[in-house]
VEXVOFI-560963 format. One line per 10 residues: number of its first residue (from 0); their letters; for each residue x, y, z of C-alpha. Coordinates in Angstrom, 1 decimal, padded with zeros to 4 digits. Example, Ala and Ser with C-alpha at 12.3 -4.5 7.8 and 13.67 -1.06 7.14 Angstrom:
<recs>
0> AS> 012.3 -004.5 007.8; 013.7 -001.1 007.1
</recs>
This chain:
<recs>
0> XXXXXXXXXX> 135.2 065.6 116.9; 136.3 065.9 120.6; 136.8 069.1 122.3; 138.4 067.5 125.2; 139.9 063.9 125.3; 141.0 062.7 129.3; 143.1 059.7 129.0; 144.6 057.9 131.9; 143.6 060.0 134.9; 144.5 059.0 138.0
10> XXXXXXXXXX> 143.7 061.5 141.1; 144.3 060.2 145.3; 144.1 062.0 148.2; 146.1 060.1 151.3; 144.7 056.7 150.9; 141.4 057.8 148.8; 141.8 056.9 145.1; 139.5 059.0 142.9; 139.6 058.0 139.6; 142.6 055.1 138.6
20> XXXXXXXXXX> 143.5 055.3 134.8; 140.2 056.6 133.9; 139.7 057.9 130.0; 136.8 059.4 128.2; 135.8 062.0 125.4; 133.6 065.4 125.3; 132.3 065.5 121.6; 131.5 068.6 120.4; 127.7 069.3 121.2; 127.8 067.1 123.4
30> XXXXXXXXXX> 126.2 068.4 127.0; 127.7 065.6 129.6; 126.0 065.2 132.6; 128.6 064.3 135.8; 127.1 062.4 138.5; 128.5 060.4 141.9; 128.4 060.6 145.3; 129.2 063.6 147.7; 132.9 063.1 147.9; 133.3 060.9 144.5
40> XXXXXXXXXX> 135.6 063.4 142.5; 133.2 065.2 140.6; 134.1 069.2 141.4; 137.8 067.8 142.2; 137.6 066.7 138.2; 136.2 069.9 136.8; 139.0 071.6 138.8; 141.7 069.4 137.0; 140.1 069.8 133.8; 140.8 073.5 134.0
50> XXXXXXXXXX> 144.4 073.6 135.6; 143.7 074.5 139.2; 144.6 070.7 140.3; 147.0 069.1 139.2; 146.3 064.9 138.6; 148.3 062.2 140.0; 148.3 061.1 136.0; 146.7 061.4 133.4; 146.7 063.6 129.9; 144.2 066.3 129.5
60> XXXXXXXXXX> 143.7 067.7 126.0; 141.6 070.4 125.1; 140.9 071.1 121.4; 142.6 074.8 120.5; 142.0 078.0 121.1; 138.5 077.3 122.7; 136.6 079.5 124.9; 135.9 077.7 128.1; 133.5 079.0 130.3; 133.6 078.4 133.8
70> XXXXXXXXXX> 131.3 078.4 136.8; 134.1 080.0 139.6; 131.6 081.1 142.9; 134.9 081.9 144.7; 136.4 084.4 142.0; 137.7 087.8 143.0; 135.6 091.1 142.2; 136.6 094.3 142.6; 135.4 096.1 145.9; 132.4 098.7 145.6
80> XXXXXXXXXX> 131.4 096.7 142.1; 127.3 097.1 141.4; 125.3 094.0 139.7; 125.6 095.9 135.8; 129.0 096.8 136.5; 129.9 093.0 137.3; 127.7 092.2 134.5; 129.3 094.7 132.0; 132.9 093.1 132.4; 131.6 090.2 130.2
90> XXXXXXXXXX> 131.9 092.4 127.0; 134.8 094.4 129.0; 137.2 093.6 124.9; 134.3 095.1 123.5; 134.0 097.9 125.9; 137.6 098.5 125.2; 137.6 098.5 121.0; 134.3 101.1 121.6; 136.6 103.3 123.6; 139.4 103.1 120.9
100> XXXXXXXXXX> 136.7 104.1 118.3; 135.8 107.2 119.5; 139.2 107.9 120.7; 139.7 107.5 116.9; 137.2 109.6 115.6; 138.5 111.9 117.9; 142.0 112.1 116.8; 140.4 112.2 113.2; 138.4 115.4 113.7; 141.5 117.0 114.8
110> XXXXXXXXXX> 144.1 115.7 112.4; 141.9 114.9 109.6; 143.7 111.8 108.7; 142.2 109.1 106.7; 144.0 106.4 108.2; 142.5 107.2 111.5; 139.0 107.3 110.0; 139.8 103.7 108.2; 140.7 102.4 111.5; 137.5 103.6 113.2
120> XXXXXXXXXX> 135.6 101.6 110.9; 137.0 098.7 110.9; 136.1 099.2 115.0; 133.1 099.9 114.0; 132.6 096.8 111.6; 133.8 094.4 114.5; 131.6 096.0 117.0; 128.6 095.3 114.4; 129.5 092.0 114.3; 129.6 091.3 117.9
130> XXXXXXXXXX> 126.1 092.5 118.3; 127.5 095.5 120.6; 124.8 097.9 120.4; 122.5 095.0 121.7; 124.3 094.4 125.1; 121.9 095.6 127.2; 119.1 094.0 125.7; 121.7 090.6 126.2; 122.2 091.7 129.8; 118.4 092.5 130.7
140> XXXXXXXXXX> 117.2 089.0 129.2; 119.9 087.0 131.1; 118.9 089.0 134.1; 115.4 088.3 134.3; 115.9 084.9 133.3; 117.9 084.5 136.6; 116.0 086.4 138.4; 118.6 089.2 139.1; 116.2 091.6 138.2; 114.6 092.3 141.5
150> XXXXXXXXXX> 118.2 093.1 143.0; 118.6 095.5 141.0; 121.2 097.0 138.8; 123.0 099.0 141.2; 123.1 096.3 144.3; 126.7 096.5 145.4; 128.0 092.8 144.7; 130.1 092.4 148.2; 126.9 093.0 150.2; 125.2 090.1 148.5
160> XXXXXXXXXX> 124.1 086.8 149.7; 126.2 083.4 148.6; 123.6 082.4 146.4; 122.9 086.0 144.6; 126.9 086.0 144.2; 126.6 082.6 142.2; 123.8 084.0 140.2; 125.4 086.7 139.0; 128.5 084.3 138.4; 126.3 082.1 136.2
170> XXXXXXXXXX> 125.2 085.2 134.5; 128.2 086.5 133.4; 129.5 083.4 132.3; 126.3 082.4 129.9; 126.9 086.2 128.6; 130.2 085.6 128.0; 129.2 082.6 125.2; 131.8 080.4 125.5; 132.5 076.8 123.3; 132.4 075.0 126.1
180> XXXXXXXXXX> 130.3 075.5 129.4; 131.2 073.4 132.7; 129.1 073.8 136.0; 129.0 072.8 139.2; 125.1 072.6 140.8; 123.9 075.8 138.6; 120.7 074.7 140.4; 121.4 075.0 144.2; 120.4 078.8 143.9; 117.5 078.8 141.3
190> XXXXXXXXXX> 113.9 078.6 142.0; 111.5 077.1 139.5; 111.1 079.1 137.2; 115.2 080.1 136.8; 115.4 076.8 136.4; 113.2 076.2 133.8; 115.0 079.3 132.0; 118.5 077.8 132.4; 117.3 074.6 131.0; 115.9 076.5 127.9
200> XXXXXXXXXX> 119.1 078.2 127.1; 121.1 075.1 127.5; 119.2 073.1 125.2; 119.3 076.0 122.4; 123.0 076.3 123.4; 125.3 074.7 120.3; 128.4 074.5 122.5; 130.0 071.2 124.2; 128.9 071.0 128.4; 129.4 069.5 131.3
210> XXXXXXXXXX> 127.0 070.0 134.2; 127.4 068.4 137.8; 124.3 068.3 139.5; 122.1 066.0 142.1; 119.5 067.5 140.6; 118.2 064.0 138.4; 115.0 066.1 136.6; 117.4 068.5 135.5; 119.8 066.4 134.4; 117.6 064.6 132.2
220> XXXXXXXXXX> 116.0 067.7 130.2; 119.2 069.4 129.6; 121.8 066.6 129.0; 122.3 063.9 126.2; 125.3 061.7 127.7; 126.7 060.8 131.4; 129.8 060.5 132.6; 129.5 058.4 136.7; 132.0 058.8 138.8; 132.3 056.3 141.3
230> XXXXXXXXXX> 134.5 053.6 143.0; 138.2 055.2 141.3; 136.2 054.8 138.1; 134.4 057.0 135.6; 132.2 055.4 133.1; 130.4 057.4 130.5; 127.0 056.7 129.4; 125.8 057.5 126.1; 121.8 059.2 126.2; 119.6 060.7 128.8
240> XXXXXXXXXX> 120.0 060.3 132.6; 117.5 057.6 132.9; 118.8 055.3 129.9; 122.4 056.0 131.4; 121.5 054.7 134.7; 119.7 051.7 133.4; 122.8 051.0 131.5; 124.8 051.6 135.0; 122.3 048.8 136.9; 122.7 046.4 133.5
250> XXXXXXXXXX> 126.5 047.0 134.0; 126.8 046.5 137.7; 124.9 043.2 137.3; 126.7 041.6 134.7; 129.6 043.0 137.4; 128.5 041.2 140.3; 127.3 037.8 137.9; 131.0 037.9 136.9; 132.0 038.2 140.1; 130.5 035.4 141.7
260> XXXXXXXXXX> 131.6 033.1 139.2; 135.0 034.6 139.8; 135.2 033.8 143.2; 133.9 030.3 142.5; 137.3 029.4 140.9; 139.1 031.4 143.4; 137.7 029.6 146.4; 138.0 025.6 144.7; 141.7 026.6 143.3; 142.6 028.1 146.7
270> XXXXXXXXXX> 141.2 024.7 148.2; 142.7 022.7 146.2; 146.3 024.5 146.5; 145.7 023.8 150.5; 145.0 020.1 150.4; 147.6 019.2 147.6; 150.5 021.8 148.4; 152.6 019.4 150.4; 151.6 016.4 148.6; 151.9 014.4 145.2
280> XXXXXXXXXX> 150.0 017.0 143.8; 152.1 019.9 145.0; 153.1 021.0 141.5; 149.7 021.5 140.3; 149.3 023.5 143.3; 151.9 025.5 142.7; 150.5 025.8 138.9; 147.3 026.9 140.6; 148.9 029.5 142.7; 150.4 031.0 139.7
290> XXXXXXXXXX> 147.1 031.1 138.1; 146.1 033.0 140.8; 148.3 035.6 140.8; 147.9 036.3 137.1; 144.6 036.9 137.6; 142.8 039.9 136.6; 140.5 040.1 139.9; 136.9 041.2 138.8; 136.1 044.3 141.9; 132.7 042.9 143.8
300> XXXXXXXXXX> 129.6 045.4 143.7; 130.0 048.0 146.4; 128.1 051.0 147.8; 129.3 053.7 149.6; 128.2 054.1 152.9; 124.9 055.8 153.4; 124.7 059.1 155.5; 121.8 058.8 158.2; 121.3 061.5 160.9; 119.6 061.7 164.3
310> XXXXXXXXXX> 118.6 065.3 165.7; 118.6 064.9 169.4; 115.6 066.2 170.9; 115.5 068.0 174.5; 112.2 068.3 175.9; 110.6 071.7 176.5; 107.6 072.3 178.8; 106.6 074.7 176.5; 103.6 074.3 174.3; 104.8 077.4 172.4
320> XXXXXXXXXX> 107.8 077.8 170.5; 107.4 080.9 169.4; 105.6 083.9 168.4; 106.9 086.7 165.9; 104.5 089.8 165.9; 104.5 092.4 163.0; 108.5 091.7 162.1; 109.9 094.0 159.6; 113.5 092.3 158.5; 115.5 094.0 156.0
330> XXXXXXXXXX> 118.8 095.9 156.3; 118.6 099.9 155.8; 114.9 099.7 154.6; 112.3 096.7 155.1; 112.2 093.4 152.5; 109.0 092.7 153.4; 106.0 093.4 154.7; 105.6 092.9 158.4; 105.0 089.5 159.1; 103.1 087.6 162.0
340> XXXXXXXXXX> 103.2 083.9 162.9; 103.3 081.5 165.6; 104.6 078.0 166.1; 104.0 075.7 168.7; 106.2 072.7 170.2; 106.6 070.0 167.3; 105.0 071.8 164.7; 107.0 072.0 161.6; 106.5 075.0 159.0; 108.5 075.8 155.8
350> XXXXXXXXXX> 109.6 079.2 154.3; 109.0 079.2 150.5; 109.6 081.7 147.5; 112.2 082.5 145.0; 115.9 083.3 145.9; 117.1 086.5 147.0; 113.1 087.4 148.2; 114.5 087.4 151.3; 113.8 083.7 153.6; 117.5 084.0 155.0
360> XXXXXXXXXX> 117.0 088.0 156.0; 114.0 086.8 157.9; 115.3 083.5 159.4; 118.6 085.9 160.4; 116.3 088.5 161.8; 114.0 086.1 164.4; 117.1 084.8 166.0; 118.7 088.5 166.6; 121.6 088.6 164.1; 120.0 091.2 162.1
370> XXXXXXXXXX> 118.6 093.7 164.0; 114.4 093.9 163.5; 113.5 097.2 161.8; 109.8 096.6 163.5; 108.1 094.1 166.0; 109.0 091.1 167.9; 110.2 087.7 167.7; 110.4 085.8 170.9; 111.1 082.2 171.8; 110.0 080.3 174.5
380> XXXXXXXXXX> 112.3 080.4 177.3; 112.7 076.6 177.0; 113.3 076.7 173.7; 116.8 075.5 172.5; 117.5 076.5 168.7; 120.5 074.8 166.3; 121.1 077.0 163.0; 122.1 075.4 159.9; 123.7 078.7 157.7; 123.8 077.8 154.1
390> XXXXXXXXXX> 126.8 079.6 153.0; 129.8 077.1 153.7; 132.0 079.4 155.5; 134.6 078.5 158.4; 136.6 080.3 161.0; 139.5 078.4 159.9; 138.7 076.2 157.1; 142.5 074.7 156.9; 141.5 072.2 160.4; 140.0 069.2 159.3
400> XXXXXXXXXX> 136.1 068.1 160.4; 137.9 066.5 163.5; 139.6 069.2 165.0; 136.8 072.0 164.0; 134.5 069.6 166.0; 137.5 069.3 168.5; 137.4 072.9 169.2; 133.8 073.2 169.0; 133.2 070.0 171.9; 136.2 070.1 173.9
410> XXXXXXXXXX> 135.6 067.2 176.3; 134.4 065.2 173.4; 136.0 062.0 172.9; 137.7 062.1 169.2; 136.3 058.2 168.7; 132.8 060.0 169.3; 133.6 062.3 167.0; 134.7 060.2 164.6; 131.9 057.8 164.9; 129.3 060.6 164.2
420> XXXXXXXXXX> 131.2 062.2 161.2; 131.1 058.8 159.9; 127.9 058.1 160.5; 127.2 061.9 158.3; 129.0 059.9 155.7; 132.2 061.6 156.7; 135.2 058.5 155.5; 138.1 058.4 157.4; 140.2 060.2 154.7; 138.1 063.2 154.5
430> XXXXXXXXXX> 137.7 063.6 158.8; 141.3 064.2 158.8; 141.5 066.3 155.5; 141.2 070.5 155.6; 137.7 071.7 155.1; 138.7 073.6 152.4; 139.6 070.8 150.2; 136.5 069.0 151.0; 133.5 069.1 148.6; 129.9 071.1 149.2
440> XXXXXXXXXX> 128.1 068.0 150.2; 130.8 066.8 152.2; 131.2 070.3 154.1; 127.7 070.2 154.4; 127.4 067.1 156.0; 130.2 068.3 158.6; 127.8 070.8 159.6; 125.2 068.5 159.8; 126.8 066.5 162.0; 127.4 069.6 164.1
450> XXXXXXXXXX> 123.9 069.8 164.5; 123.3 066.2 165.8; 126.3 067.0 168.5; 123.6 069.3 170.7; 120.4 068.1 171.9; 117.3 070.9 171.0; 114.1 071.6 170.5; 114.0 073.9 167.7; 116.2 073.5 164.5; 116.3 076.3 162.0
460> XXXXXXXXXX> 117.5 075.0 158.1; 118.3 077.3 155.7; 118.7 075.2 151.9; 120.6 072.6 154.0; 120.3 070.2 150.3; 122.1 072.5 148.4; 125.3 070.5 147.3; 123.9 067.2 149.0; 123.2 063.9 146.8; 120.3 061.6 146.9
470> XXXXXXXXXX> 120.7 059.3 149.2; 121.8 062.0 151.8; 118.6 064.0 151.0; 116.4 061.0 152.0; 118.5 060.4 155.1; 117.8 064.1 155.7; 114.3 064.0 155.1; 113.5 061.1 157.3; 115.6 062.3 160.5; 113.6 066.1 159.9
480> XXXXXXXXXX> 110.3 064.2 160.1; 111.4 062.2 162.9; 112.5 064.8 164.9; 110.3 065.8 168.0; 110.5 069.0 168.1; 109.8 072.5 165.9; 111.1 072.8 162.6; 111.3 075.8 160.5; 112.8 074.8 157.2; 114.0 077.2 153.8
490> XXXXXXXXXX> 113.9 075.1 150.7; 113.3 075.4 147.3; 113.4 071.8 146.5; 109.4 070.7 145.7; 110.4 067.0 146.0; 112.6 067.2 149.4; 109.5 069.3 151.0; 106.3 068.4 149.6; 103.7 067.1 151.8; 104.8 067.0 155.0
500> XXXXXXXXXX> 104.9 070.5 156.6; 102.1 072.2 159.0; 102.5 075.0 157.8; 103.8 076.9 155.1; 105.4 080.8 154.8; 105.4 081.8 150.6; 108.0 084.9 151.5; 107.3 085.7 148.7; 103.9 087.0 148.7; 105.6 089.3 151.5
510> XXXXXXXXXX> 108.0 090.8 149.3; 108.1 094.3 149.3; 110.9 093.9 146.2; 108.4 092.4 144.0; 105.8 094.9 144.6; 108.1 097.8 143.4; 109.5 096.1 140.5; 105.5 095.2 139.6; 104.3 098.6 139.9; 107.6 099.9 137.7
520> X> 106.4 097.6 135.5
</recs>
């Protein structure tokens, strides 16, 4: 039985078509992986699934009163909130009966009515039923699962990082146990082993799903059908995400057989029709032309076009890059231990370790925005560094990628910025369209791009793959290991990273977190 049936979706932006007409079913149990491109319509379809876009059209129907669960990193929570507190608001109806239990019993030690007292228990019935007097045992396992743990219950959500805020996001939504679960990359913020937890729950999980990710090893342990979303078309795929996509390649080449043979009657009727139009064949011609225009035209096999990047290098004199002596980063106490390193011109190192152990504190502290509780970090005065922040925020995220690069290169030529945002994969739709309606690996790619605009010797990447897909990772990859100069790199992605760094920083092995929450332990 279907919990959700789509039929006849069409979504456009400007002169981008995402989808045309498309239709397909999510079956109850079924865990539906959605895969595409950066920019394809993926998040854009979870978003009209839910009600917060509205299609060109299309009918959505859910199945009734189900419990959707959500994956919302920009939702609003209350100022001064802590981590339990957030946490809590999952079982806030169950929270709210307790109350009006007690407030019962209350009432009935005073008045002594019986109707009172029947009320209570039936409270106290429902209560039992919802497994209320386990919630903090729910609450603890979810935590450590995700690795919320070593925050720590009463870390004040506002001051988190973006990635500890979508933890806690996913957190409370899993708690929450909804029918049906749909997220957007659950993975960009996990480290191994968070990963490996969220994949057990979601194969014990009974409920319908659907999961974006570019994560392919993920997708294949923890879904059983695929719905691809490319070229104004979503085709779903029945098993794993390896038999889907050899039933995509089996599809696209009976596709492009089709339409070669197409285009062989196309090209002899459009020849004949322009040798016999004016002569005493001119009314099969015109036969022929009507043929054509009946036509159902077969599309040809396309690709989008592939991101590639080039980090321009300026050359430094320097054979050091720089040297950080004893640095203690943290905010009103230290993260981690002091920490000592060096790095010379063209060496390459990578900071490693869970999320939240603190690799962006550290990055933040050796370039001066955080303040250094202890020691030094110094560049070489040749050295020229370009930052890559993860969290996708803008001064004004309503200008489009050409005007925000505008502002930021003011005697830039707009065709040369145009030419290098398409180059990051940027189509011409999108570089005109407000950042804010752009996707995470399309905003990410913007700020890539950024980067290749100024020449340096030093580039600084915190999780730059987080929201990017495939193809853009490799392009990534191959301009990092081409670049001349120093590299220091935060990722948790083993297959992006492995094997070609100099040297490598496990943060956390520095954590002073970890060693508190060990000794506690």
């Amino acid at each position: 039985m279907a919990v959700l049936d789509v039929n006849g979706l069409t979504m456009s932006y400007a002169d981008k078509k995402l989808y045309d007409q498309a239709s397909f079913q999510l079956e109850r149990g079924e865990h539906m992986g959605i895969v595409g491109e950066n920019g394809a319509g993926k998040s854009t379809l979870i978003k009209i699934l839910i009600g917060k876009v509205l299609p060109v059209a299309g009918k959505i129907t859910w199945q009734k009163n189900l419990k959707i669960g959500y994956l919302d990193q920009y939702v609003d929570i209350k100022a001064g909130m802590t981590l339990i507190e957030f946490l809590q608001t999952a079982f806030q109806d169950l929270y709210a009966k307790n109350d009006q239990m007690n407030q019962l019993y209350a009432d009935y030690v005073e008045k002594l009515d019986d109707h009172l007292l029947n009320q209570a228990g039936q409270l106290q019935a429902d209560l039992d039923a919802h497994h209320f007097y386990e919630i903090d045992t729910q609450i603890e396992r979810v935590m450590t699962g995700l690795g919320l743990i070593e925050l720590g219950r009463d870390h004040i959500v506002a001051e988190m990082s973006g990635g500890q805020r979508s933890k806690i996001i996913l957190a409370k939504m899993l708690l929450e146990e909804p029918d049906v679960i749909l997220l957007d990359e659950p993975t960009n913020y996990l480290d191994t082993a968070h990963i490996e937890w969220l994949i057990e729950y979601l194969s014990n999980y009974d409920g319908a799903a659907m999961i974006i990710s570019h994560d392919y090893d993920f997708l294949e342990r923890v879904t059983n059908t695929i719905c691809d979303v490319a070229f104004g078309k979503i085709i779903k795929y029945r098993g794993s995400f390896q038999q889907a996509m050899r039933q995509k390649a089996e599809r696209q080449a009976l596709q492009a057989r089709e339409y070669e043979k197409q285009q062989e009657v196309i090209d002899k009727a459009q020849r004949f029709i322009r040798k016999n139009k004016a002569g005493s064949k001119s009314t099969m011609a015109k036969s022929r032309e009507k043929m054509l225009a009946r036509m159902d035209r077969i599309d040809p096999p396309s690709d989008n076009v592939q991101a590639s990047f080039n980090f321009p290098y300026e050359n430094t004199g320097s054979a050091n890059a720089l040297r950080v002596e004893n640095l203690s980063a943290g905010y009103q106490r230290p993260l981690l231990a002091p920490v000592t390193f060096s790095i010379s011109s063209g060496e390459k190192i990578l900071f490693s370790g869970f999320n939240g152990v603190g690799k962006s504190t550290l990055i933040k502290t050796i370039l001066g925005e955080i303040p250094a509780l202890g020691g030094t970090a110094s560049f070489s005065p040749s050295t020229i560094v370009n930052y890559f922040d993860q969290d996708l925020i803008w001064d004004d995220p309503s200008l489009s990628p050409l005007q925000t690069l505008q502002n930021l290169f003011p005697t830039m030529l707009p065709k040369t910025i145009r030419q290098r945002l398409a180059r990051a994969g940027i189509n011409a739709t999108n570089t005109m369209k407000p950042l804010q309606l752009l996707s995470g690996g399309e905003q990410t790619k913007v700020k890539l791009a950024i980067l290749e605009l100024t020449p340096a010797n030093f580039l600084i990447l915190d999780e730059p793959t987080n929201h990017l897909d495939e193809p853009t990772k490799a392009a990534l990859k191959q301009a990092l290991q081409s670049f001349k100069g120093s590299l220091i790199l935060v990722s948790h992605e083993q297959s992006f990273t492995n094997g070609w760094f100099d040297k490598v920083l496990n943060v956390e092995k520095l954590s002073l977190k970890g060693e508190k929450h060990a000794k506690n332990n």
